[in-house]
C-alpha positions in Angstrom: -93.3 37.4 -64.1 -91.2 40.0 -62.2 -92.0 40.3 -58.7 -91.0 42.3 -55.8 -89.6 41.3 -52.6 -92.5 42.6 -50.4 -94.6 40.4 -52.6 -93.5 36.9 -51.1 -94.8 37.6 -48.0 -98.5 38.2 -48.9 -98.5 35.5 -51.6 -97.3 32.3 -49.8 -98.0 30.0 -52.9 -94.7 31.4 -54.7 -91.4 29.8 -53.9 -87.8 30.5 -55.4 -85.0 29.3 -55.7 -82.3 27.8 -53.1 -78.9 29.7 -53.2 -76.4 26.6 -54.2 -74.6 25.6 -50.9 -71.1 26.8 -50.1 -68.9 24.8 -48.1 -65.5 25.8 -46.9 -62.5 24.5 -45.0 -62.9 26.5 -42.0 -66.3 24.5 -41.0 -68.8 26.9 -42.8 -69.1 29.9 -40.5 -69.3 31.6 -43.9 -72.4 30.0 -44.9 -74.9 32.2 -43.7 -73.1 35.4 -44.6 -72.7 34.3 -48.2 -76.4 33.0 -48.3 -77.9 36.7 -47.1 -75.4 38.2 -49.5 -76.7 36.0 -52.1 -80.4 36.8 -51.8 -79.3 40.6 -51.6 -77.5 40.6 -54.8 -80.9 38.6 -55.8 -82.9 41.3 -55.0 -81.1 44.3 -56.1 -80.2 42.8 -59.6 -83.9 41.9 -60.0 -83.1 37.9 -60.5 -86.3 37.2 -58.5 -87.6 37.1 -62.4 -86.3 33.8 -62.3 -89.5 32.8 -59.8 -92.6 31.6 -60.3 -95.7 30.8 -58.6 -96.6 27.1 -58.0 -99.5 27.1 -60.1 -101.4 24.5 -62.8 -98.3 25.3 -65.4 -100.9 24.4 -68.3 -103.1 27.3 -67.1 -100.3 29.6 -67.0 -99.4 29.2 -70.0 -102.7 29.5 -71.3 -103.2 33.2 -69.5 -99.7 34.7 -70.7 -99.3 36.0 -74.0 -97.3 34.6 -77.5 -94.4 35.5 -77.4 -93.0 37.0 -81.0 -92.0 34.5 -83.4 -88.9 36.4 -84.0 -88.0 37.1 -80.5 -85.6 34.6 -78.3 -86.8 32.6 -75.5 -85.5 35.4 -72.3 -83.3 33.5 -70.4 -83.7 33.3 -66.5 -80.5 33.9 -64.5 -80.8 31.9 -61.4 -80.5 33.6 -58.2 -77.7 30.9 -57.2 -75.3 32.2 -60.0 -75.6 35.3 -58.9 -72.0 37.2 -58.8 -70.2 37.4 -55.5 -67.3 38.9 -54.7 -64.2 36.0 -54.1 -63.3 35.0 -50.6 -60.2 37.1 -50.0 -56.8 34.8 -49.3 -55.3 34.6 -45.7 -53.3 37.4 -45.3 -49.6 36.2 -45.4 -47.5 36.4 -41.9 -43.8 34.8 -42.4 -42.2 35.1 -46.2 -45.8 34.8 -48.0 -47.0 32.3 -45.5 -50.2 32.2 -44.0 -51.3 30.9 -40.7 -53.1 27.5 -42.1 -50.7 26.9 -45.1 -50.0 22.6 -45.1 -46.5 21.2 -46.1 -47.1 21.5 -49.5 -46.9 25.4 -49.7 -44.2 25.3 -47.5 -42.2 23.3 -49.6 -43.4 25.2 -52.9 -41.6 28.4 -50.9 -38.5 26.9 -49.8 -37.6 23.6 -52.1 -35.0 21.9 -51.6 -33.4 23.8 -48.7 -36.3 22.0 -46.3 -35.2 19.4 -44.0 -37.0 17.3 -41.9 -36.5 18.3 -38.0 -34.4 15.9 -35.9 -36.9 14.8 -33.1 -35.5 13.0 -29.6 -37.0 11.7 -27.1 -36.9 15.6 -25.3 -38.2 17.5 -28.9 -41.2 14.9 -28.9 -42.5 15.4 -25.6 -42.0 19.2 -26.4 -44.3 19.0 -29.6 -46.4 17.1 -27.5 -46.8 19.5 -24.8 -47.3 22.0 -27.6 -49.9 20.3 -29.4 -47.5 20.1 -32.5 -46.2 17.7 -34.9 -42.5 17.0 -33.7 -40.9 16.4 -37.7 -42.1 19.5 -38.6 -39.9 21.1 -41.5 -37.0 23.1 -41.0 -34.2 25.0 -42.9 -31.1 24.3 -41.4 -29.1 27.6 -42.2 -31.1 30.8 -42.8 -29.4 33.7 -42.4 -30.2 37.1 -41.2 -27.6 39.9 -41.1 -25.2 37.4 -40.8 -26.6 35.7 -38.3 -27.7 31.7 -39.1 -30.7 30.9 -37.8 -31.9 27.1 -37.5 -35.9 27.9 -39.3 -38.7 25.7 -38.2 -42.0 25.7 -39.3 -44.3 24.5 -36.8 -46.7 22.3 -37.6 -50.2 21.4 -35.5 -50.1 17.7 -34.7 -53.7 16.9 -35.9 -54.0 18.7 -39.1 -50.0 19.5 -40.0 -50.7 23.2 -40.8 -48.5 25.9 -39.7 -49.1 27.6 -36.7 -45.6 28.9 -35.3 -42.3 30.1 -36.8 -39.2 30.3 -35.2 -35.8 31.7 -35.7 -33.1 30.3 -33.6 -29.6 30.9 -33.1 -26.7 29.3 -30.3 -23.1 29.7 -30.1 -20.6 28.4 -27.7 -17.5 30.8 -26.8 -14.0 29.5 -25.5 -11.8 31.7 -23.7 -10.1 33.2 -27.0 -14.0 34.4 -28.8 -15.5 37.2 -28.2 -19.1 36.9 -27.8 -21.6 38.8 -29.9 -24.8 38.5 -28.6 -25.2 41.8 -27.7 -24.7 42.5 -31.2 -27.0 40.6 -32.7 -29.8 41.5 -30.4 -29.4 45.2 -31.3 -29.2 44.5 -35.2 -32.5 42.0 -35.2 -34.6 44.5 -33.1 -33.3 47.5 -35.4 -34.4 45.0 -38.5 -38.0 44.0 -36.8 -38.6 47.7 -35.9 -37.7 48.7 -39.6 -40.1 46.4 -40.4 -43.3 46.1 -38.3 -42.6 49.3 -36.2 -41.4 50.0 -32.9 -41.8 47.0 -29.9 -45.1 47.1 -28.1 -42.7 46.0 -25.4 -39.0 45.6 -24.2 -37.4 44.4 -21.1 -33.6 43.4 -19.8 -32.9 40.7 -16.7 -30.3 39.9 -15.0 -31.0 36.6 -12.9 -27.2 35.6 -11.5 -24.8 35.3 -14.3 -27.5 34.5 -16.8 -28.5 37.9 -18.9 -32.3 37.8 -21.0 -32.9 40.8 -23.5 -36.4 40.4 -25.2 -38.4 43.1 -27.3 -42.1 42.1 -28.3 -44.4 43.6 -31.7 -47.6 43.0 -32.8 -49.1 43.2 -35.9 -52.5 41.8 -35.7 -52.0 39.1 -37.6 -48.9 37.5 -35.3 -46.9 37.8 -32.0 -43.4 38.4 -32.5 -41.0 37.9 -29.7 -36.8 38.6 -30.2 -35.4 36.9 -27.1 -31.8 37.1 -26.7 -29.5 35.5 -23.8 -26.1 35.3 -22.2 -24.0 32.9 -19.9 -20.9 33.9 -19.4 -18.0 31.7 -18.8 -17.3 30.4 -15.6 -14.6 28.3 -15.0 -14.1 25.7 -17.4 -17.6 26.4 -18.7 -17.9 27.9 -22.1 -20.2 31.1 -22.2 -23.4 30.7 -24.4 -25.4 32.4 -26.5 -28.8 31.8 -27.9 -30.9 34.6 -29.8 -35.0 33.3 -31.0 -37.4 34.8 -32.8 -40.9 33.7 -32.5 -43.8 34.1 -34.8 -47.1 33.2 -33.8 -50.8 33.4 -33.8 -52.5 35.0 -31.5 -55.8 32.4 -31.7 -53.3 29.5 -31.5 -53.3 27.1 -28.9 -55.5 28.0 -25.3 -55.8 31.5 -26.6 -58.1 30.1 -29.3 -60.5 29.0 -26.2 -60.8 32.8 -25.8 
């Protein structure tokens, strides 16, 4: 019996079927999307033939006509198994990592160059503060333009799925070095501008000796921020240099209260 959708509401005695249930990681806040879409796709297609009115089933079948003893038995595509399209993947934000990803993907993508992160007394109060896990994995050397960057992926402390990135360099300079910092700022932002456009933002400091360059992009999906300083030497002090990158999601963290 093929019925239309107008028809449900003036006949209260039919009933169809229930869309199978979806459930997902992130809680099911795609449940009722996928259940409209479902019953859309049920209705367009024409699967409502797979419903029937609650009736006696003896005198139903007594009313409808032989079928054709050559002719198959029509099968009834449920309205469930419908097709849908797929739930896209997360988009990927650092070296075809999404926001999300747990330690497992991480270590598919970087192997054996992971380490875990050497957490004191100071880096666990840190994580703490931060709401992440303090051993979260890190590469040890990963280079840009020459530069080597200390890698760590930042894990959330509850569910240990990434949530920050950052790139960090520091150098000490004697007397006889000549410090490149100034360098290496200029080649990183040229090298994030190449790739994600020009900075939404850029600013230069100067608070006593200490110097703070820092450029900032976003891309929708992340908040990058290239922060570069400079202590000079003074006295027997070494100068210092320390240049970071930061990747991070803009819904992590109080923003996600928002």
């Amino acid at each position: 019996m093929f019925l239309r959708l107008g028809e449900t509401a003036l006949n209260p005695s039919l009933r169809f079927p229930s869309p199978a249930p979806v459930f997902r990681a992130d809680g099911g806040r795609d449940l009722v999307r996928r259940a409209v879409a479902t019953w859309l796709v049920c209705a367009a297609t024409g699967a409502w033939a797979n419903t029937v009115p609650v009736a006696d089933p003896a005198a139903s079948a007594a009313s409808a006509p032989a079928p054709a003893a050559s002719a198959p038995a029509a099968a009834c595509t449920p309205c469930a198994d419908a097709a849908l399209p797929p739930v896209p993947p997360a988009p990927p934000v650092f070296q075809g990592l999404a926001w999300g990803v747990d330690e497992r993907r991480i270590a598919e993508r970087f192997g054996a160059r992971l380490a875990a992160a050497e957490c004191d007394a100071e880096a666990r109060a840190e994580a703490e503060r931060a709401g992440e896990w303090c051993e979260s994995p890190v590469v040890p050397r990963y280079e840009v333009a020459g530069v080597p960057f200390l890698l760590r992926l930042h894990l959330d402390a509850v569910d240990r799925r990434l949530v920050r990135v950052t790139l960090t360099h520091t150098a000490e300079h004697g007397r006889s070095d000549n410090p490149r910092w100034s360098d290496h700022h200029r080649v990183l932002r040229r090298l994030l501008a190449q790739r994600y456009g020009g900075p939404e933002s850029s600013d230069l400091q100067h608070e006593g000796a200490l110097t703070t360059a820092q450029a900032r992009w976003r891309t929708g999906l992340a908040l990058i921020d290239l922060v570069s300083t400079f202590q000079p030497r003074s006295g027997s002090t070494v100068a210092r240099e320390q240049v970071q990158i930061t990747y991070q999601s803009p819904f992590n963290g109080e923003a996600a209260k928002l």
